[in-house]
C-alpha positions in Angstrom: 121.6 86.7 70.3 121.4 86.3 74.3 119.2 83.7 75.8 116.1 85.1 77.4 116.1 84.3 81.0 112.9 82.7 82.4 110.5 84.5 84.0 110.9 84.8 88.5 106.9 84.3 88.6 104.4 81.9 87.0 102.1 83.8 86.9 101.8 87.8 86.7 99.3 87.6 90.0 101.8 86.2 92.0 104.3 89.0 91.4 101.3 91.5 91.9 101.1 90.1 95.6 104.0 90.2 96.0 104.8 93.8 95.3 102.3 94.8 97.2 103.5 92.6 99.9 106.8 94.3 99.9 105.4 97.9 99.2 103.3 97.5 102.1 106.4 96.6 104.0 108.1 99.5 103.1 105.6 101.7 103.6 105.3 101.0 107.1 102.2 98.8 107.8 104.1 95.5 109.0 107.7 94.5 109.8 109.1 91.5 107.5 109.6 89.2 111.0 106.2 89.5 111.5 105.4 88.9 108.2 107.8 85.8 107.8 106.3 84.4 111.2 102.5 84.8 109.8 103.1 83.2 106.2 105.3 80.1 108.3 102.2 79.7 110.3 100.4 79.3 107.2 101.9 77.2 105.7 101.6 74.8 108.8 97.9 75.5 109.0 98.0 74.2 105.4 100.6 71.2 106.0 102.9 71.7 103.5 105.4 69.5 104.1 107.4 69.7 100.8 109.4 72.0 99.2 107.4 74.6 97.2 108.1 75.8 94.1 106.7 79.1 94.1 103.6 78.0 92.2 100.2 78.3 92.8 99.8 76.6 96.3 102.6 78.8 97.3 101.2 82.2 96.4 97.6 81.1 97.4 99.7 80.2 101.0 101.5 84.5 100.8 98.0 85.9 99.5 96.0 84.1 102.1 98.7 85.4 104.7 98.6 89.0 103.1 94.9 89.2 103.3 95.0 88.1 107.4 97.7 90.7 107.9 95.4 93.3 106.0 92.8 92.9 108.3 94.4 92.2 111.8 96.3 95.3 111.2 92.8 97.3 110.2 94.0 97.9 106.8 91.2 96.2 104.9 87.7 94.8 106.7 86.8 91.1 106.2 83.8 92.6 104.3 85.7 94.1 101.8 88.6 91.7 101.5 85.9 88.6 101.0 84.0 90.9 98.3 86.6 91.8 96.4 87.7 87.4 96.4 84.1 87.0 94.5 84.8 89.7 92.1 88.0 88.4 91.4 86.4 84.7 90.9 83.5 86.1 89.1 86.0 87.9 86.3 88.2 84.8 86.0 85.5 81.9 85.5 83.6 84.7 83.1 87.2 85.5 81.1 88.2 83.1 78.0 91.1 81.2 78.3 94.0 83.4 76.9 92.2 86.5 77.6 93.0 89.2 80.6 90.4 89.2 83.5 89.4 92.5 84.3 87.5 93.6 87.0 83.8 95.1 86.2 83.5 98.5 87.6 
């Protein structure tokens, strides 16, 4: 019997972000320099200083990036981006530990 290998993300949201990170890539709506450059700068802005491990703080760091690019590039309005951040909150304090959070329609 093999040895399963461990999993590349903590957490399933952070490889959510960042498929959709590098589908929107693909697809066309941002280059990856400019994408590299933007999620460098905020890092600074946040002062990490340390080596990341691809937790939390770091995918907080790519989704906050994501979410600027998103709305500098007119892709999503700050409206909808900052509404969608509550429902998201809303769903995850209301969800049982152990449970999925799902969105109400």
């Amino acid at each position: 019997m093999s040895a399963r290998p461990d999993p590349v993300f903590e957490a399933p949201w952070h490889a959510q972000v960042f498929a959709l990170t590098v589908f929107l890539n693909e697809a066309g709506h941002f280059d990856w320099p400019s994408w590299t450059q933007a999620f460098g700068e905020t890092l600074k802005r946040h002062g990490v200083s340390r080596a990341l491990d691809g937790g939390d703080d770091y995918f907080l760091a790519w989704l906050e990036t994501l979410e600027n690019l998103l709305r500098e590039k007119g892709l999503a309005e700050a409206e909808a981006v900052e509404a969608m951040r509550a429902a998201w909150e809303t769903a995850y304090l209301n969800t049982p530990h152990g449970s999925p959070v799902k969105l109400s329609r």
